[in-house]
N, C-alpha and C positions, 0 to 999 in steps of 0.2 A: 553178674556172674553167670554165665556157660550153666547148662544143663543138660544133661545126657538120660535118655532112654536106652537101656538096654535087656533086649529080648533074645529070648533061646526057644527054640521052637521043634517039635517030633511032626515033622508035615506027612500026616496019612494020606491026603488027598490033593495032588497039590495043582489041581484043575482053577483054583481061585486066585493062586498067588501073582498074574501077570495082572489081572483086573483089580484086585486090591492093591497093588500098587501104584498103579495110574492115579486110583478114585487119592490114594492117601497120599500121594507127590502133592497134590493140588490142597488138599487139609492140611497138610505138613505146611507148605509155605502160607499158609491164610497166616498162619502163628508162626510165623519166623523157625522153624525148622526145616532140620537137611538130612537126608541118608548120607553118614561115614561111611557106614558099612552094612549091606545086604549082599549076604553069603553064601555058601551050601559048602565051602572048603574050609574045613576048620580041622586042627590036629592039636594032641596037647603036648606041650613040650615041658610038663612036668607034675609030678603026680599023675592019676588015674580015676580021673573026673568021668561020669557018664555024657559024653558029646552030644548036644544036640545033628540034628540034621539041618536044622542054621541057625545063623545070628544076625540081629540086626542092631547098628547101632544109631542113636537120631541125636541132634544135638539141636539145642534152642539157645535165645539169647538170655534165657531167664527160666528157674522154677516156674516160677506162674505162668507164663509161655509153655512149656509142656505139656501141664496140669490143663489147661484151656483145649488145648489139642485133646488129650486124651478126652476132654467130658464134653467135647464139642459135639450136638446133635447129628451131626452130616459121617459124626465118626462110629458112630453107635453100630448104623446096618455092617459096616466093615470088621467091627469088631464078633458078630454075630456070621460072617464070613467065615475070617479065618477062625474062630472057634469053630465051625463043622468041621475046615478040613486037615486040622493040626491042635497039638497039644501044647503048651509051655508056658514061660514067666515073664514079666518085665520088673523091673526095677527102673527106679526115678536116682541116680544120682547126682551132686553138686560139683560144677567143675572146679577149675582153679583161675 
């Protein structure tokens, strides 16, 4: 079953985010993940949610495949990355 990471992010600084993304294309595919979607155009078309300034979504072929990704060593410096120069969440969803 499909797994999905999805992240919202307030980017203060966003001098990191062309270099974190290179380093994290190549972590993503070690573990069978893919960018859907990395964004900076989002709008809402209902209710009146606070927007982030992006979103990203990654999908893997399995929970455990995400989970691997995320606690993988090579992924740790990048997450100390963009933690300087943005703020926000992820969530681990199951797909269908």
């Amino acid at each position: 079953m499909p797994a999905y990471v999805i992240g919202r992010l307030q980017i203060h600084d966003p001098s990191w985010v062309s270099e974190y993304v290179a380093r994290n294309e190549i972590i993503l595919r070690k573990h069978g993940g893919r960018y859907l979607v990395r964004t900076d155009k989002i709008d809402s078309i209902e209710g009146d949610p606070p927007l982030p300034s992006a979103m990203v979504v990654l999908e893997f072929p399995s929970r455990e495949q995400a989970q691997a990704w995320y606690r993988d060593p090579e992924y740790a410096p990048l997450i100390e990355v963009r933690q300087r120069g943005s703020t926000g969440d992820a969530i681990l969803v199951d797909g269908l």
